[in-house]
GUFI-509806 format. One line per 5 residues: number of its first residue (from 1); for each residue x, y, z of N, C-alpha, C. Coordinates in pm, whole numbers, plus 50000, padded with zeros to 5 digits. Last residue first. Example, Ala and Ser with C-alpha at 12.3 -4.5 7.8 and 13.67 -1.06 7.14 Angstrom:
% residues 2
2) 51285:49775:50708:51367:49894:50714:51290:50003:50787 | 51319:49431:50780:51230:49550:50780:51320:49670:50780
//
This chain:
% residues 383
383) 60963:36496:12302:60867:36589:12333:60925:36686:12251 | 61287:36391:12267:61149:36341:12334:61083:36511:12347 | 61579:36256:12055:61506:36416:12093:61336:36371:12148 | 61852:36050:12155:61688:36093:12137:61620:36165:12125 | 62144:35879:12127:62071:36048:12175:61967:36085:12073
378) 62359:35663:12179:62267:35703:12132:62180:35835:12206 | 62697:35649:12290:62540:35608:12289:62458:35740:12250 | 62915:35763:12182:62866:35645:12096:62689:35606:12191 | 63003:35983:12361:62921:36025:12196:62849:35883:12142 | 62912:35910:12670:63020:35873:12547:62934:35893:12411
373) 62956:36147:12955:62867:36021:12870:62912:36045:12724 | 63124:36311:13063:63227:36184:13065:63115:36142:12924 | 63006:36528:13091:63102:36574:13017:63152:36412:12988 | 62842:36474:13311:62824:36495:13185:62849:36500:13059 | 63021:36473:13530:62973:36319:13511:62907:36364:13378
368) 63130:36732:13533:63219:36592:13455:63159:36493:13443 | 62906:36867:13619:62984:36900:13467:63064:36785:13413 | 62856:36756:13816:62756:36794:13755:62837:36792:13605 | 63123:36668:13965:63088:36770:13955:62956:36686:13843 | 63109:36367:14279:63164:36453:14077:63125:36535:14114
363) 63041:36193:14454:63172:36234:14489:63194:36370:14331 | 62888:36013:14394:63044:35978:14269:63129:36077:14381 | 62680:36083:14518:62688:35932:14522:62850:35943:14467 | 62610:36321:14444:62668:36278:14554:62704:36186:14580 | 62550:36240:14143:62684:36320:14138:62760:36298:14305
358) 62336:36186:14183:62403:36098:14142:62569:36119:14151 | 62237:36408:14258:62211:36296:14394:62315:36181:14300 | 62233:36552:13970:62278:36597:14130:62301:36511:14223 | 62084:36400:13823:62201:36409:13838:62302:36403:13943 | 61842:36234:14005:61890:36318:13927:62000:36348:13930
353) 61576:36025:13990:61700:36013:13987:61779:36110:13906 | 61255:36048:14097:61376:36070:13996:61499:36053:14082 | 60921:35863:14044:61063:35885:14132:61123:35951:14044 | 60688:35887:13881:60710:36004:13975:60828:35965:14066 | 60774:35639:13752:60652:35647:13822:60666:35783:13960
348) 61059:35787:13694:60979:35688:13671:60899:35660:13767 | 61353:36016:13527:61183:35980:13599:61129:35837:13589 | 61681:36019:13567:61559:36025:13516:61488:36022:13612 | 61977:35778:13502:61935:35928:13506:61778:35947:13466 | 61872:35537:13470:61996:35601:13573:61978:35713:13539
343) 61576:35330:13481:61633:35467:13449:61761:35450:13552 | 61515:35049:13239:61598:35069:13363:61675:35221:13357 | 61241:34859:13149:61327:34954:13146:61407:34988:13268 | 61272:34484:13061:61233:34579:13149:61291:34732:13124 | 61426:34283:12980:61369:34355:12869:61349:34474:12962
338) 61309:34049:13202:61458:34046:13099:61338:34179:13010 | 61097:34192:13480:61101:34069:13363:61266:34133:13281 | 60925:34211:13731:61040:34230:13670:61073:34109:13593 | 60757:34136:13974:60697:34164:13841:60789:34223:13731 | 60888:34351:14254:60777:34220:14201:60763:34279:14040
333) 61140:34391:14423:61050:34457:14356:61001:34343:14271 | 61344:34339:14642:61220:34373:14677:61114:34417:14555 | 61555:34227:14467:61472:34157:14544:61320:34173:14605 | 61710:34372:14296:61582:34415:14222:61505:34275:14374 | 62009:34514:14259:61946:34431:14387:61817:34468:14361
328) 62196:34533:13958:62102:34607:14075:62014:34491:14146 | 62507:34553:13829:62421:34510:13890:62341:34564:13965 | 62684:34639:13545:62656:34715:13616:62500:34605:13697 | 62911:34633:13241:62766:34626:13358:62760:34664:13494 | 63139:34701:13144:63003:34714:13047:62889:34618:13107
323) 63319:34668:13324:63370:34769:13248:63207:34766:13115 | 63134:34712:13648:63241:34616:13551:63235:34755:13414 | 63073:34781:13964:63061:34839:13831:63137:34765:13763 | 63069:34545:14207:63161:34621:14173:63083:34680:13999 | 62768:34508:14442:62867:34468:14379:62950:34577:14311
318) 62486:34717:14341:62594:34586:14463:62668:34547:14373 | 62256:34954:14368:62347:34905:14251:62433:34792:14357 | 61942:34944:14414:62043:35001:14474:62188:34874:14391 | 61608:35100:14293:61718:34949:14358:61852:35001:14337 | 61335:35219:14340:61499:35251:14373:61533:35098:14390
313) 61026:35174:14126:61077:35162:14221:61253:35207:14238 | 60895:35109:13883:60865:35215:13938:60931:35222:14075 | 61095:34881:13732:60952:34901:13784:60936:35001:13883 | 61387:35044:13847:61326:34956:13788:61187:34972:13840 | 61654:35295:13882:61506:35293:13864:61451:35157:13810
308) 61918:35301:14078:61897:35313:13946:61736:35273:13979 | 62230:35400:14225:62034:35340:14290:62022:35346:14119 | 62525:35299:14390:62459:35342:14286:62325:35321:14310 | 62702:35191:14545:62650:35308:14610:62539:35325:14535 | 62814:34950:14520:62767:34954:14619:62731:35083:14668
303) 63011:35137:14265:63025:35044:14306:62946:35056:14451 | 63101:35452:14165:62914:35425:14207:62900:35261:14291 | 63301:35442:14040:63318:35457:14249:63148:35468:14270 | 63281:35384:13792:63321:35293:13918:63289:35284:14060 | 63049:35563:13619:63206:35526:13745:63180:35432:13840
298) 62948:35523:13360:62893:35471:13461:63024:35469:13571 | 63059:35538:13062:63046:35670:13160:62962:35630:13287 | 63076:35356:12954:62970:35387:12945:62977:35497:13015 | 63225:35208:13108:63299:35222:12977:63193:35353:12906 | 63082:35135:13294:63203:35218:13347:63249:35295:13230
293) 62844:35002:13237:62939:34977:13302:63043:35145:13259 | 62468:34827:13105:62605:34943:13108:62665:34970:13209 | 62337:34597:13133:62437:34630:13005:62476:34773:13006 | 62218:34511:13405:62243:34558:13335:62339:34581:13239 | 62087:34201:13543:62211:34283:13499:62193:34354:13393
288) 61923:34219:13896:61905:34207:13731:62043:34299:13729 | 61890:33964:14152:61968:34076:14096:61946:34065:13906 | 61775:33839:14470:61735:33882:14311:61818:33974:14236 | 61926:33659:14705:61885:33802:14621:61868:33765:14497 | 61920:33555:15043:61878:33517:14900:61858:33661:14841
283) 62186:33743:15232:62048:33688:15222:62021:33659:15063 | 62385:33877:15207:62381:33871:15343:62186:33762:15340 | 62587:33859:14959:62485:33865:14979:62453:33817:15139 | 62892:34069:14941:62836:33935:15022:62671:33951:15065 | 63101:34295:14783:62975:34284:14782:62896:34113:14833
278) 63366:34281:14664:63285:34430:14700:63170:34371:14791 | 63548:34086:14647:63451:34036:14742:63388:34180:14799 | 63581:34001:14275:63625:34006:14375:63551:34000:14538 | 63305:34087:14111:63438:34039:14123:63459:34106:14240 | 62934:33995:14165:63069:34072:14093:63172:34047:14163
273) 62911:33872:14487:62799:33913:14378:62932:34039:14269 | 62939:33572:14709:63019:33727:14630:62923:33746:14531 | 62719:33347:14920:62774:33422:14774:62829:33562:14734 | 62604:33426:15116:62671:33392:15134:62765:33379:15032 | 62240:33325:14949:62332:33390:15108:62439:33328:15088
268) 62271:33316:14625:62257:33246:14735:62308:33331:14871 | 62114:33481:14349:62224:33472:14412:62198:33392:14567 | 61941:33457:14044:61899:33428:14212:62060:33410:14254 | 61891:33684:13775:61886:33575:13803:61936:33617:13961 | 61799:33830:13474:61782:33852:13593:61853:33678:13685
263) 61980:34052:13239:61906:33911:13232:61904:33903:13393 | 61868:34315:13111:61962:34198:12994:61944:34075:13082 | 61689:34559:13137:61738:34463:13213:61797:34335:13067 | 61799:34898:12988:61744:34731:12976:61744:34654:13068 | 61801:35269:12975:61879:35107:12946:61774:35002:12939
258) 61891:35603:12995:61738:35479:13002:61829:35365:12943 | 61849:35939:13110:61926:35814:13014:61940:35665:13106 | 61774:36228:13009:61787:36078:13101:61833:36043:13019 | 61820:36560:13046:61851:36480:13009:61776:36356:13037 | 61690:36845:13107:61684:36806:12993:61731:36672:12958
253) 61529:36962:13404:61595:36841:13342:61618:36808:13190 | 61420:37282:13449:61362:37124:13435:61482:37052:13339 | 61390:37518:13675:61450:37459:13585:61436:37318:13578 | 61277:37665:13898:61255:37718:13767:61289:37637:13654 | 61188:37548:14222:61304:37544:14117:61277:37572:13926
248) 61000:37759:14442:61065:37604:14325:61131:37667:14267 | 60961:37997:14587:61060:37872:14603:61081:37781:14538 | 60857:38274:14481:60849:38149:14478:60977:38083:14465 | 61029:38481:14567:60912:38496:14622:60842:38334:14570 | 61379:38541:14540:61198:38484:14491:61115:38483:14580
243) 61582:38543:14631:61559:38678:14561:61408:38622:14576 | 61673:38279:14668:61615:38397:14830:61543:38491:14758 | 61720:38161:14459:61613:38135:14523:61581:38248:14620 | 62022:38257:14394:61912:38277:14338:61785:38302:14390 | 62113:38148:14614:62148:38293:14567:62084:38365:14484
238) 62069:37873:14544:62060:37984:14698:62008:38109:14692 | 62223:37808:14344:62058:37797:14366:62014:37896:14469 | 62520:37877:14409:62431:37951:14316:62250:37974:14307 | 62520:37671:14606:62530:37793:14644:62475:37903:14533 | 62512:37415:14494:62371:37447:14558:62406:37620:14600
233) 62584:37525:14131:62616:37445:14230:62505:37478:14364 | 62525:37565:13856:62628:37547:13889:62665:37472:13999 | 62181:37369:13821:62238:37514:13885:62399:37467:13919 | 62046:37238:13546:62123:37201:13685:62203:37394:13728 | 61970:37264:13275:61837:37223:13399:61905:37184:13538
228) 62119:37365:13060:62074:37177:13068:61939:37180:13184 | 62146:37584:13120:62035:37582:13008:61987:37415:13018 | 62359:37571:13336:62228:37653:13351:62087:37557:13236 | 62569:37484:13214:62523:37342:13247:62359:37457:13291 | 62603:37771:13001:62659:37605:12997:62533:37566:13047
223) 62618:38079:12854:62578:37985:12964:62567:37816:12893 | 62788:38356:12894:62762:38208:12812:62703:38105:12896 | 62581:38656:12805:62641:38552:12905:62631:38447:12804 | 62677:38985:12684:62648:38860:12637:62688:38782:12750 | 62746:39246:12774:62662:39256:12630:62585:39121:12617
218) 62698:39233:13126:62765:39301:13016:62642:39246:12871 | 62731:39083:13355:62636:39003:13233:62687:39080:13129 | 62838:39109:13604:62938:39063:13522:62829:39051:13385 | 62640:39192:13734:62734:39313:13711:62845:39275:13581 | 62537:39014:13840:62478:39082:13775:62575:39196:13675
213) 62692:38770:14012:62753:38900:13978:62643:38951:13871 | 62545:38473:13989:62559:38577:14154:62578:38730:14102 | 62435:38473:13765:62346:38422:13829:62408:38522:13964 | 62684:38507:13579:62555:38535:13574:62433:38579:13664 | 62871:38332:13739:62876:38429:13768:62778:38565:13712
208) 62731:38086:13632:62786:38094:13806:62717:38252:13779 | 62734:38045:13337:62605:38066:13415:62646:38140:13590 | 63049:38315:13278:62955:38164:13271:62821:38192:13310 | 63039:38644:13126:62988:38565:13282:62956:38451:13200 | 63231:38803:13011:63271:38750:13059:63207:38676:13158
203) 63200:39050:12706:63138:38934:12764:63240:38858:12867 | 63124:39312:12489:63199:39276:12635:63130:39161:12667 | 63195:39441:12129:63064:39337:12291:63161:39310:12431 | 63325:39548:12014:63187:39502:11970:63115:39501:12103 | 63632:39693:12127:63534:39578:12086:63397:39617:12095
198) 63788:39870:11997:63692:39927:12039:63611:39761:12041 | 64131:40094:12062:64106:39958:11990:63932:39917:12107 | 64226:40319:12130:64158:40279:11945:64118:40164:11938 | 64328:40366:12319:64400:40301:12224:64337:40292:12111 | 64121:40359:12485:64137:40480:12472:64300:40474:12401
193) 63978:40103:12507:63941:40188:12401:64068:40356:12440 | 64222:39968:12657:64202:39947:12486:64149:40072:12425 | 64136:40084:12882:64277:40110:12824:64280:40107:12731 | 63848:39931:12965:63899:40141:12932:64046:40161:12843 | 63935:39718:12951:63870:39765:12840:63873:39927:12834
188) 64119:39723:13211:64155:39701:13056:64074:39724:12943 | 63952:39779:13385:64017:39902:13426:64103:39823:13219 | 63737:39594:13322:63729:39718:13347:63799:39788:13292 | 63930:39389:13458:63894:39380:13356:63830:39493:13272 | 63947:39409:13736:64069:39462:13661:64059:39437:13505
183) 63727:39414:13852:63798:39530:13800:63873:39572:13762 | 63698:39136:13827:63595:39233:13745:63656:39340:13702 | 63922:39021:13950:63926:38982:13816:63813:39116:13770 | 63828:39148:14199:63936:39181:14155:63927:39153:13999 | 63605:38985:14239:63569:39165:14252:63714:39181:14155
178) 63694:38719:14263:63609:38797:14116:63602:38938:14105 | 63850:38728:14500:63922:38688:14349:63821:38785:14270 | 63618:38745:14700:63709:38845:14664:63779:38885:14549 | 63478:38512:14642:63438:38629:14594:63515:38726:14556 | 63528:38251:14656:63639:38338:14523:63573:38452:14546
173) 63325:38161:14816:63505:38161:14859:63620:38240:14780 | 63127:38134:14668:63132:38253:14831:63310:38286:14847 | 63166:37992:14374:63169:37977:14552:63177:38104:14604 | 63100:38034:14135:63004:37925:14147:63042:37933:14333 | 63361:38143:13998:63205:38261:14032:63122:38147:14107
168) 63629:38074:13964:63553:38001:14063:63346:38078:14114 | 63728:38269:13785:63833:38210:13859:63724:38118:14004 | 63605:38420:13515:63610:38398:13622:63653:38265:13703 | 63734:38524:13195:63677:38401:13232:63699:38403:13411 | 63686:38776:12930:63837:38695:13078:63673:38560:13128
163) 63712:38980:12614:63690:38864:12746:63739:38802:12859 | 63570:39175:12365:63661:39159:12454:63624:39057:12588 | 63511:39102:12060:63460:39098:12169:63579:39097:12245 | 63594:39152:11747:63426:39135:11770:63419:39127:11950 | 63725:39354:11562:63746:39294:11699:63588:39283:11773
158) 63810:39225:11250:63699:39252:11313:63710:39227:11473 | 64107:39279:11088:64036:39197:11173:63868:39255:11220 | 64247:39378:10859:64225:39238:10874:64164:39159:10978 | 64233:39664:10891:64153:39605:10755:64139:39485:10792 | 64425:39698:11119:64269:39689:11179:64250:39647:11054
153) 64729:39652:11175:64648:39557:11091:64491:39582:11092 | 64755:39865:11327:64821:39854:11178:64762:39783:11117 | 64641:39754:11561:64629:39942:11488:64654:39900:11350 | 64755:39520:11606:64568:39543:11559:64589:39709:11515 | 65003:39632:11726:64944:39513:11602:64846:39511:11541
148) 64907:39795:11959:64951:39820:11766:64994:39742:11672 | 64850:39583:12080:64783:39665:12037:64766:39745:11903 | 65036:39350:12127:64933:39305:12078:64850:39478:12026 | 65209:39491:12283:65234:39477:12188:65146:39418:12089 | 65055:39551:12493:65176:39679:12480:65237:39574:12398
143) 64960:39304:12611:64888:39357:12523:64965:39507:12449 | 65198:39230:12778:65166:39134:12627:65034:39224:12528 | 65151:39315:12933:65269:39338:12893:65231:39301:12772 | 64869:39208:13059:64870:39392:13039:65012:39389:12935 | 64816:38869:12885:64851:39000:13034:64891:39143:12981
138) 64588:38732:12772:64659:38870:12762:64752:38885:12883 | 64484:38417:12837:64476:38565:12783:64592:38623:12795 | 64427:38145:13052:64458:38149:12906:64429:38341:12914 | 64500:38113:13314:64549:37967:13214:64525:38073:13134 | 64470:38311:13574:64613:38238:13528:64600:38138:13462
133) 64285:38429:13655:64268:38289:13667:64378:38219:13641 | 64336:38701:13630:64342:38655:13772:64316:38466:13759 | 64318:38810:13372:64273:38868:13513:64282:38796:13624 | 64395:38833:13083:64405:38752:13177:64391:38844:13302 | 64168:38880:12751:64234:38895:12865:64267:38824:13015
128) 64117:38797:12462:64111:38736:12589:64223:38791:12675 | 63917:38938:12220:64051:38945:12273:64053:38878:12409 | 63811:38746:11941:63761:38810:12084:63898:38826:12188 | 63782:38808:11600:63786:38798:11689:63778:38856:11852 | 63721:38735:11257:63645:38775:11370:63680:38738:11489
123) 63946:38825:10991:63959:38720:11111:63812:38772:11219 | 63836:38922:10659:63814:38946:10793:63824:38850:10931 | 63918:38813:10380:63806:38832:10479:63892:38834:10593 | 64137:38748:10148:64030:38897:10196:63943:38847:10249 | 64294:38535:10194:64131:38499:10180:64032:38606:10151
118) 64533:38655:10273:64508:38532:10155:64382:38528:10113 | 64439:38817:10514:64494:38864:10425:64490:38750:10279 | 64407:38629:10662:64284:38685:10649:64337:38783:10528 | 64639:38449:10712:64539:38432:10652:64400:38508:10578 | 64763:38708:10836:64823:38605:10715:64748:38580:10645
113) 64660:38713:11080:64696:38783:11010:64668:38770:10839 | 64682:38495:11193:64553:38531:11175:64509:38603:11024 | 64918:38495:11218:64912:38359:11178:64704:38420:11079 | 64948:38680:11453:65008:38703:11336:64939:38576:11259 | 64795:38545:11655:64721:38733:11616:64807:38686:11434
108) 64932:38373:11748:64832:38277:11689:64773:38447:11618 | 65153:38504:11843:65142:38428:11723:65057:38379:11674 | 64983:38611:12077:65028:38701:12008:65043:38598:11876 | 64710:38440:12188:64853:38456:12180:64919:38532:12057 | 64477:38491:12240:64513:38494:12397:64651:38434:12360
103) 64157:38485:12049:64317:38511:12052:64328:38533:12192 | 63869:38306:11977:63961:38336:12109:64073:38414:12053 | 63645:38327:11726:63763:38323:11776:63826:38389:11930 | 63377:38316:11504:63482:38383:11592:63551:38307:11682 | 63394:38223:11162:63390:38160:11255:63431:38268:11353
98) 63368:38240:10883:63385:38365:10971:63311:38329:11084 | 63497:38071:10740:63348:38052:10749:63290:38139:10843 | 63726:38165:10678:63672:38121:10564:63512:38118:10600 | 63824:38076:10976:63828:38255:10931:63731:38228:10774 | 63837:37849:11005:63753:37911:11072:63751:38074:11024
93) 63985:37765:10759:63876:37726:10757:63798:37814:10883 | 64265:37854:10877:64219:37860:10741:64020:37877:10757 | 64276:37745:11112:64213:37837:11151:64230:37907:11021 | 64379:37430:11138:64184:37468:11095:64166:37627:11102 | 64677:37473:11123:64601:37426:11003:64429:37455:10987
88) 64678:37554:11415:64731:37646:11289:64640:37612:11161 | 64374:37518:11576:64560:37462:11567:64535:37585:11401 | 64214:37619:11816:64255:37674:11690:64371:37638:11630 | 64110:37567:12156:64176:37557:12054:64160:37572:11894 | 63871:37796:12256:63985:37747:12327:64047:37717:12182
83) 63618:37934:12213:63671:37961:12327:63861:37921:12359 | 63434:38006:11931:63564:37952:11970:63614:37989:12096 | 63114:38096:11835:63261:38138:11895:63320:38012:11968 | 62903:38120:11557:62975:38024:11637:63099:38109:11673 | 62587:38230:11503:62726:38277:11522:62766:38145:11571
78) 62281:38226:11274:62350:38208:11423:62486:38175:11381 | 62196:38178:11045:62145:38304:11111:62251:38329:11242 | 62161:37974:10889:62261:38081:10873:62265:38182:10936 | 62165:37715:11212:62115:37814:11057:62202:37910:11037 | 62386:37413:11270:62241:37564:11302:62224:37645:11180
73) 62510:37191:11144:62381:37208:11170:62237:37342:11266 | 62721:37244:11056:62681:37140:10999:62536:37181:11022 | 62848:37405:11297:62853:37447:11119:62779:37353:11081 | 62861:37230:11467:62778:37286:11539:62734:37371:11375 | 63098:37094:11391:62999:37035:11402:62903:37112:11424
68) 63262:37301:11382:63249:37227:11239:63132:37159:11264 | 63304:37376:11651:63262:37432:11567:63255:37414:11446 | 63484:37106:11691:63302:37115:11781:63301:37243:11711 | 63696:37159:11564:63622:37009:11578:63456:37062:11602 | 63798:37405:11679:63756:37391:11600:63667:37276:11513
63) 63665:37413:12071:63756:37380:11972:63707:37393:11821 | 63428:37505:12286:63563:37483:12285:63741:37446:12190 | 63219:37677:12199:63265:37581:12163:63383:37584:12212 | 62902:37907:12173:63024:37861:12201:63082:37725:12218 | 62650:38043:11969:62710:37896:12023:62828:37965:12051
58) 62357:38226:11870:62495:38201:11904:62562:38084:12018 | 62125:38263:11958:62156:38243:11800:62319:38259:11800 | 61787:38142:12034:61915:38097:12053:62016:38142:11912 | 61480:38086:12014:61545:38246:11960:61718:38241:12044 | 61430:37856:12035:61411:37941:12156:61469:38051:12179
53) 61516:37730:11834:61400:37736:11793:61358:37832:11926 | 61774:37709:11914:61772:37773:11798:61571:37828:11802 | 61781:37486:12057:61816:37638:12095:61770:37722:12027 | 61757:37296:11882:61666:37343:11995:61640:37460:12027 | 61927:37265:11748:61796:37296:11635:61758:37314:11744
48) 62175:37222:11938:62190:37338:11863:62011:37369:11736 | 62086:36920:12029:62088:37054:12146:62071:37171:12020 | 62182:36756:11834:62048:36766:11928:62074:36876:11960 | 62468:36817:11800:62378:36776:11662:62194:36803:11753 | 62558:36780:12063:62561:36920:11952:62464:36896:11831
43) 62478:36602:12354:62457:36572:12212:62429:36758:12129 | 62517:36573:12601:62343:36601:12574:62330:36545:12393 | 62713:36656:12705:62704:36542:12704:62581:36521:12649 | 62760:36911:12669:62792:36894:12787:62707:36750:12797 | 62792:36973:12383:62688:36975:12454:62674:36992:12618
38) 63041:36828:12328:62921:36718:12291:62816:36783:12395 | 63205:37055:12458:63251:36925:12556:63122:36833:12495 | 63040:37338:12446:63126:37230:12413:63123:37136:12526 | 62802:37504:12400:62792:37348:12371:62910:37272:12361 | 62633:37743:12515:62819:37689:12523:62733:37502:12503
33) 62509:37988:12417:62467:37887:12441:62581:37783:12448 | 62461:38357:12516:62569:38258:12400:62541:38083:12461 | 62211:38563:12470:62279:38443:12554:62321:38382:12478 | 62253:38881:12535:62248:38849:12432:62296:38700:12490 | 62068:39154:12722:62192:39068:12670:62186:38950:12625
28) 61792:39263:12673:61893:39315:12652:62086:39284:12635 | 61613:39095:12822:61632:39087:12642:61789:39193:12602 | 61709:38898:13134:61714:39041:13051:61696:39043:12913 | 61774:38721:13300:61891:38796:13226:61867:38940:13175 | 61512:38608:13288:61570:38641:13403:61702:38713:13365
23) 61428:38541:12999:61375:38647:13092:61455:38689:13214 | 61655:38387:12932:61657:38497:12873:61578:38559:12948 | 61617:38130:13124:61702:38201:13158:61741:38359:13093 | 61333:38094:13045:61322:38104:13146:61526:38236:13179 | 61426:38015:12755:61353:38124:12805:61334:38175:12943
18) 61598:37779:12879:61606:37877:12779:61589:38009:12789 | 61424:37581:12986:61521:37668:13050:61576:37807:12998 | 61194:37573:12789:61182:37641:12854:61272:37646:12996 | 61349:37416:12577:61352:37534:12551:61252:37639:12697 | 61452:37243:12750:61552:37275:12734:61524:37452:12674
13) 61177:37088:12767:61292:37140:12889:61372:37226:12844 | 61106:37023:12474:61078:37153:12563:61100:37153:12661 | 61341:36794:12436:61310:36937:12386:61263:37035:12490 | 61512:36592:12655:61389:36626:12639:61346:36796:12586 | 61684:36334:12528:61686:36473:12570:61557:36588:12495
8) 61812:36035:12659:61691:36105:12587:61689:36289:12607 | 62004:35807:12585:62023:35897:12611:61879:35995:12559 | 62027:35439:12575:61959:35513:12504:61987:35721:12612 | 62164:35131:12590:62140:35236:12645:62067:35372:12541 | 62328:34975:12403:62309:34893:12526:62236:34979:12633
3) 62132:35045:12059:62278:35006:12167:62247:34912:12282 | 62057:34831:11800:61976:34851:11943:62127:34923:12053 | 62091:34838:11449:62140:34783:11575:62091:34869:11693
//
C-alpha cells in the first residue's frame, strides 16, 4: 500500500551535520545524539544506522519505549541514555541491557537498587541535578540523602554521569539564569566528589547551549534539532555565524516530505473553497487537492497561509486545512497533472521550503512542528 505522503531523510545531510558538528565541538567531547520524540520526527529506526556510520556512538532518549527501539537497531558498540521516564516495571529490562539512566528520585535510586542486586549487574546511572529549571533532579536537600545511599550501595551502581539541563540556553534573555544554573552546578559536582561520589562524565549542554556557552560542553553534548540541519533558533545562528569568517550556513536539511496531487479541479468567482467561508475565490481558480491534512501533522493554523511546491513553482495553500487535505491555488502554474509531486517540506527546481519559514507561517517551534509528524507516514533513507 502507497501512503498519502512520503517523509525522506536525506543520509549524507545528516552525516555531514554530524561531522560538521564533531569538528566544531572538538574530538575531545563526546556527542550524544538525542533521538527522542521518533528522532525528532525523522524516524529512530532511520536516523540511529546513520549516526552511527559518522562515528556516532551514543543515543539519548526520552523514555524506555524509545530505548528499546533505538536497542533493536544500533550496534553493540554504542550506549543508550535515558533522559526521562523509567516506570518501575521496564527498569528490570533497562538495567539487564545496561541501559543508562536518569535518577532525579530517591525511590526510583532504591527500586534500582533492588534490581541490580537480583540480576548482579550494575544499574548505569546519571545523577540529575536541579539548578534552576525547576522540573526534574536533585535538590542539594535531597542529595544529603541520596549520597550515602550510593556510599553503601556503590557494588550496585556505576555512577556513569552527573547532569542538569539549561533553563532556555537558545535566548540572550536566560543568560543570567544559565551563568547561575552553570555555577551552581559546579559548585555540586565539587560537593559530590569530595563525598566520594565521582561521576564518569559531566554533561549538561543541549545543541543551544553548546553552541552559545562553550563552557557548558564538559565531557559530552546532546545534541537534538542541531544534527537535523536547523539552529535552535535565529539567535543561536547569530552567535555562531559572527565567529566566521564564512557566512553560510554549515548545515543542510535532513528532512522533506513529499505527497501527490489526488485530483485537480475549476472553482468559480465567487465560490467558498473548503468549509465554511475561510476562503472566496475572488476570480476563476485552479486548485489541486492534496491528501494530507492536519491529522498528518499539517496545522490547521497553516489555513490561507500555507505555500507548498508544485511543478517547480510556490502555490499558496486557501481555504481551511481539513482533517486529511489540504488545498493549493495551482492557477498560475501550467502543465499540472493528478499524480504530480507536491513538496511541503523541501526542494524543488532550486525553490525550498523550509522548516523554519514554515514554522513562521504556524507561529511553532522547529521542534514541535517535528515532533508532531506521525510515525504512520512513511520514512525514506535518500542518498
Amino acid at each position: 500500500m502507497t501512503g498519502t505522503s512520503v517523509i525522506e531523510i536525506d543520509r549524507s545531510a545528516l552525516i555531514h551535520n554530524l561531522n560538521f558538528i564533531q569538528n566544531y565541538i572538538g574530538h575531545g567531547v563526546r556527542v550524544s545524539s538525542v533521538v527522542k520524540a521518533n528522532a525528532y520526527g525523522h524516524g529512530i529506526e532511520e536516523i540511529v544506522p546513520i549516526a552511527e556510520s559518522a562515528g556516532i556512538n551514543h543515543f539519548s532518549v526520552f523514555s524506555a519505549d524509545e530505548a528499546q527501539r533505538v536497542f533493536k537497531v544500533k550496534s553493540d558498540q554504542s550506549d543508550i541514555m535515558i533522559m526521562g521516564w523509567v516506570s518501575d516495571d521496564d527498569l528490570e529490562w533497562v538495567i539487564k541491557k545496561q541501559i543508562e539512566f536518569y535518577v532525579f528520585e530517591f525511590s526510583k535510586l532504591e527500586i534500582a537498587a533492588q534490581i541490580a542486586k537480583k540480576l548482579k549487574k550494575k544499574a548505569i546511572i546519571h545523577i540529575e541535578v536541579e539548578t534552576g529549571l525547576n522540573r526534574t533532579g536533585f535538590t542539594h536537600k535531597q542529595l544529603l540523602k541520596v549520597v550515602p545511599f550510593l556510599n553503601k550501595n556503590a557494588k550496585l551502581f556505576t555512577i556513569k554521569g552527573l547532569c542538569t539541563h539549561y533553563a532556555g540556553a537558545e535566548s540572550i534573555a536566560n543568560h543570567v539564569r544559565i551563568q547561575k544554573q552553570l555555577k551552581k552546578y559546579n559548585q555540586v559536582y565539587k560537593w559530590l566528589v569530595t563525598r566520594n561520589i565521582i561521576p564518569e562524565i559531566r554533561h549538561t549542554a543541549c545543541s543551544a547551549a553548546a553552541i552559545t556557552y562553550p563552557r557548558t560542553r564538559m565531557d559530552m553534548i546532546r545534541v537534538g534539532i542541531w544534527q537535523y540541519g536547523y539552529w535552535p533558533t535565529l539567535e543561536t545562528y547569530i552567535q555562531y555565524i559572527t565567529k566566521q569568517m564564512d557566512k553560510s550556513d554549515p548545515l543542510i536539511r535532513v528532512i522533506s516530505w513529499k505527497s501527490n496531487i489526488m485530483s485537480i479541479k475549476t472553482v468559480r468567482t465567487g465560490e467558498f473553497v473548503s468549509y465554511g467561508t475561510a476562503y472566496l475565490a475572488n476570480e476563476d481558480k485552479t486548485i489541486a487537492i492534496i491528501p494530507v491534512g492536519y491529522s498528518h501533522g499539517y496545522s490547521r493554523s497553516l489555513s490561507n497561509q500555507g505555500r507548498v511546491l508544485v511543478g517547480g513553482q510556490s502555490a499558496g495553500v486557501i481555504g481551511s486545512v481539513n482533517m486529511n487535505m489540504l488545498i493549493a491555488d495551482i492557477t498560475n502554474i501550467t502543465n499540472i497533472k493528478r499524480g504530480d509531486e507536491v513538496v511541503l517540506i523541501g526542494s524543488q527546481n532550486g525553490i525550498n521550503i523550509s522548516l523554519a519559514s514554515f514554522a513562521d507561517f504556524n507561529n511553532q517551534l522547529n521542534y514541535e512542528l517535528l515532533a508532531r509528524l506521525p510515525m504512520s507516514i512513511p520514512r525514506k533513507v535518500i542518498n
